[in-house]
C-alpha positions, 0 to 999 in steps of 0.5 A, spaced: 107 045 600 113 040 597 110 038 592 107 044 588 114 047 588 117 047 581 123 044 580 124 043 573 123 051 573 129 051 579 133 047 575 133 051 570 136 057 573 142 052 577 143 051 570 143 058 568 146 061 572 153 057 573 153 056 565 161 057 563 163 059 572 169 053 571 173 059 567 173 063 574 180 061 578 177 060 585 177 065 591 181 062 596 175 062 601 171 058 597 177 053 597 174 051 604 168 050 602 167 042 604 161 038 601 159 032 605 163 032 612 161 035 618 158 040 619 153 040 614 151 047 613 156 052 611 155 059 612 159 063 607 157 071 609 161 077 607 160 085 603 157 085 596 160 083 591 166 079 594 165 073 590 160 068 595 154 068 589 160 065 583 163 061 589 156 057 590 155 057 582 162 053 582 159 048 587 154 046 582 154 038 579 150 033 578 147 032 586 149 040 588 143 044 585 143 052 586 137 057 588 137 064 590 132 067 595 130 072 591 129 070 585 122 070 582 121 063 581 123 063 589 120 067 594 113 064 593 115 058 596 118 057 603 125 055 604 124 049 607 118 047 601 123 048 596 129 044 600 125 038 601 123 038 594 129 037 591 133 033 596 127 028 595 128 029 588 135 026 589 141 032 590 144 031 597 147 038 596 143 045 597 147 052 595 143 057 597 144 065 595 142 071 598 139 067 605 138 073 609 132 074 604 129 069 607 126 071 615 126 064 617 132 061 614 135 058 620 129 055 622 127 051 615 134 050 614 135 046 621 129 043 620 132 039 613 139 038 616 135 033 622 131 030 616 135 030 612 141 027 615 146 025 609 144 032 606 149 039 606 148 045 605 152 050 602 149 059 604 151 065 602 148 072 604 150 078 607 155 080 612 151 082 618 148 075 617 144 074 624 143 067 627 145 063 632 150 058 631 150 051 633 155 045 631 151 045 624 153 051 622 160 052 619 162 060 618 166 063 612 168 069 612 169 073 606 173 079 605 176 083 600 183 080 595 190 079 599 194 081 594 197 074 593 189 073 592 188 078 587 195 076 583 192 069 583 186 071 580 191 074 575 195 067 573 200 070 577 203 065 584 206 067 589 208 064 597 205 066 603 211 070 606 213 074 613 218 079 610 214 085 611 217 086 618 222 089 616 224 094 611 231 090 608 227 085 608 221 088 604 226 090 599 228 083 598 221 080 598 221 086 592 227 084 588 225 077 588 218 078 585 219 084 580 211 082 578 209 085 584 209 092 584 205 092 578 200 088 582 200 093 588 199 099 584 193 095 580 191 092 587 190 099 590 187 102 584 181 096 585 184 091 584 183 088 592 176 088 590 173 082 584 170 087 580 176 089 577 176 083 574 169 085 570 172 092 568 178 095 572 174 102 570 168 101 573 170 098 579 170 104 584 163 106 580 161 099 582 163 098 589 160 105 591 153 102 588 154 096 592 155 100 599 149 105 597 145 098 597 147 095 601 146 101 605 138 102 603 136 094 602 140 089 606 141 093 613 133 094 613 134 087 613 138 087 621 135 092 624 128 096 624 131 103 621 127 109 619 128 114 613 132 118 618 137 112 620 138 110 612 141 118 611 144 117 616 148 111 614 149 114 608 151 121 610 156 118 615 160 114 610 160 120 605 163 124 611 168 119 613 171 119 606 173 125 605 176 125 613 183 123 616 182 117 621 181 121 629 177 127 625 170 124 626 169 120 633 162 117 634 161 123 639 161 128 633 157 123 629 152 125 633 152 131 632 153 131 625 147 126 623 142 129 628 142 123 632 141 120 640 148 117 642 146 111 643 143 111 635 149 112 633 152 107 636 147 103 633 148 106 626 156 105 626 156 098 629 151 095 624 156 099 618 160 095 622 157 089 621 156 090 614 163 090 613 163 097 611 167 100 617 170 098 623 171 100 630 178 099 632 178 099 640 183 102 645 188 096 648 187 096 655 186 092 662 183 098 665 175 099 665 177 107 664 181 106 659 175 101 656 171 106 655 175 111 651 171 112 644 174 107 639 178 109 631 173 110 626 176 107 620 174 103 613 173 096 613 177 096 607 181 103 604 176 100 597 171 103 600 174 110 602 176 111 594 169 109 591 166 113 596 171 119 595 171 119 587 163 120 587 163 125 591 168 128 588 174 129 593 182 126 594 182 120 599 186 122 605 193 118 604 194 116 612 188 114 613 188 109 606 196 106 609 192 105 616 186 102 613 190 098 609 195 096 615 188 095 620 185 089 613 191 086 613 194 085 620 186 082 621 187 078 616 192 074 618 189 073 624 192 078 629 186 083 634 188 090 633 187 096 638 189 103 637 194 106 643 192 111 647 198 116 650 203 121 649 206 124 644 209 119 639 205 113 641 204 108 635 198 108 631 196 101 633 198 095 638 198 086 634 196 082 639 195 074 636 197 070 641 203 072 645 205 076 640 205 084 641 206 089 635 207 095 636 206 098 630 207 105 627 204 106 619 208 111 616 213 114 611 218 113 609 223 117 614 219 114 620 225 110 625 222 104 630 226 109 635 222 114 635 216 109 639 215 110 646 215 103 648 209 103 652 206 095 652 211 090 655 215 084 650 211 088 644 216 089 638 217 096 635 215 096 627 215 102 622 210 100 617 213 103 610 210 103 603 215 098 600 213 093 607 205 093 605 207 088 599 210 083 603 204 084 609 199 083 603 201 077 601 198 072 606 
């Protein structure tokens, strides 16, 4: 019930818990989050320690109030209990961490919207956050840095730019920037993830905690696995780290894990989900060519050096460009697919409206004429190091 919630003791962990937040520089995701306009549910999903707690902590005022739902002053009560209490209490916004903690959060939480109508709501939880979404919900995803992000975490500015097309350009964008190079190398040895803010030599440690729980405690929240699934998981992202990008297929997963197909498939596509790893899917128009198996890669190359680094191997370099390349083509909004066909066929087709990429992610001795121009209107382009600062800096 309403009234047997503790509030005071509520209070007390809001403001705990977001003492001395203001000194954080915003997240840009967070920057989208917008209180008391329609829709009044913001849902704020995204891996493990990508910033969604602190983003919510940077909300609290006067009529904003945090909670999580796994606290333990917390989770004796029903979401809906503990929302009506403090909305009647007088807070108009409610900023809820960890959500998918709480079975029924959708149910209570729609509930409070229609009581409640001049109230909002602000949620995080984890990647795969399952729910069906309405006209009250508002979705954020959030990922791992851009490069420009992770410069303005740092204090340091600079503008979007479309300069990574080109290898002059590249160059250009470099020369005018000279701090960015430095905050390239920083950004791949973590820095793409906030962690590095915490300690820069800890980060890959932290990143890898987090992989392996969210793995063993937030998957077992989405899907009904037992022992053997949860190895699987684990087993399959050890394996993947230490690859090259084509090596494992889900057709050898299977055989690797020990598992039916149609278990594996289950168990990439919630590591999917999760925002571990991503499946790039063949392009075509034909349903044959559809069912060609899709790439195996890491949701972001982070995840492949904390991986790498426990285990106690190298990180394939390819397969860190490509997975980079993937992140940051998705990221600025484009659909990649991967190209099926003869030899010296690009890495990857963009598709972001009527724009087609042909896109080729290799070194520096690698000329766009060397592609066979197989998908008609696309662009060739050669994505060399030097063009991965300008194509992070979105």
């Amino acid at each position: 019930m309403a009234e047997n919630v503790d509030i005071d003791s509520i209070k007390e962990i809001s403001v705990r818990a977001s003492a001395g937040v203001e000194k954080y520089r915003k997240r840009f995701f967070a920057q989208k989050i917008v209180i008391g306009e329609e829709p009044r549910i913001t849902v704020v999903r995204g891996f493990r320690g990508v910033g969604k707690t602190t983003a919510l902590l940077g909300l609290v005022s006067v009529g904003a109030i945090y909670f999580s739902m796994d606290h333990a002053r917390v989770v004796a009560y029903r979401l809906y209990d503990v929302g009506k209490a403090l909305l009647e209490s007088g807070y108009s916004t409610l900023l809820i961490d960890e959500v998918h903690k709480y079975p029924e959060w959708e149910r209570d939480l729609k509930s409070l919207y229609d009581e409640f109508k001049q109230a909002s709501f602000v949620v995080s939880g984890s990647a795969p956050l399952a729910f069906n979404p309405d006209r009250r919900f508002k979705i954020i995803e959030a990922n791992q840095l851009s490069l420009r992000e992770y410069m303005h975490l740092s204090g340091k500015e600079v503008k979007p730019t479309e300069k990574w097309r080109t290898y002059d350009e590249a160059l250009e964008f470099a020369r005018h920037n000279p701090r960015i190079e430095k905050a390239y190398s920083e950004y791949k040895a973590g820095g793409a993830s906030p962690l590095y803010f915490w300690g820069a030599d800890t980060t890959l440690d932290g990143i890898y905690d987090s992989l392996i729980k969210s793995i063993r405690e937030d998957a077992v929240l989405f899907a009904k696995m037992d022992r053997q699934y949860i190895l699987g998981m684990e087993k399959a992202v050890n394996m993947l780290s230490g690859a090259s990008l084509g090596e494992f297929s889900v057709n050898t997963f299977c055989s690797a894990l020990e598992l039916k197909k149609h278990k594996t498939y289950e168990l990439i596509d919630l590591l999917g989900k999760m925002k571990i790893l991503r499946m790039v899917q063949p392009y075509s128009k034909s349903f044959a060519s559809a069912r060609k198996e899709p790439k195996l890669m890491f949701h972001h190359p982070i995840f492949r050096q904390a991986m790498a680094k426990k285990i106690g191997t190298k990180p394939d370099l390819g397969a860190t460009r490509e997975e980079l390349a993937v992140f940051a083509l998705t990221e600025r909004g484009y659909s990649v697919y991967t190209i099926k066909g003869e030899k010296k066929s690009p890495d990857y087709l963009a598709v972001k409206g009527s724009e087609k990429i042909l896109v080729e992610v290799g070194g520096e001795s690698k000329t766009a004429a060397q592609l066979k121009l197989r998908v008609k209107t696309a662009e060739k382009i050669v994505l060399k190091e030097k063009q991965f600062l300008p194509l992070l800096v979105y």
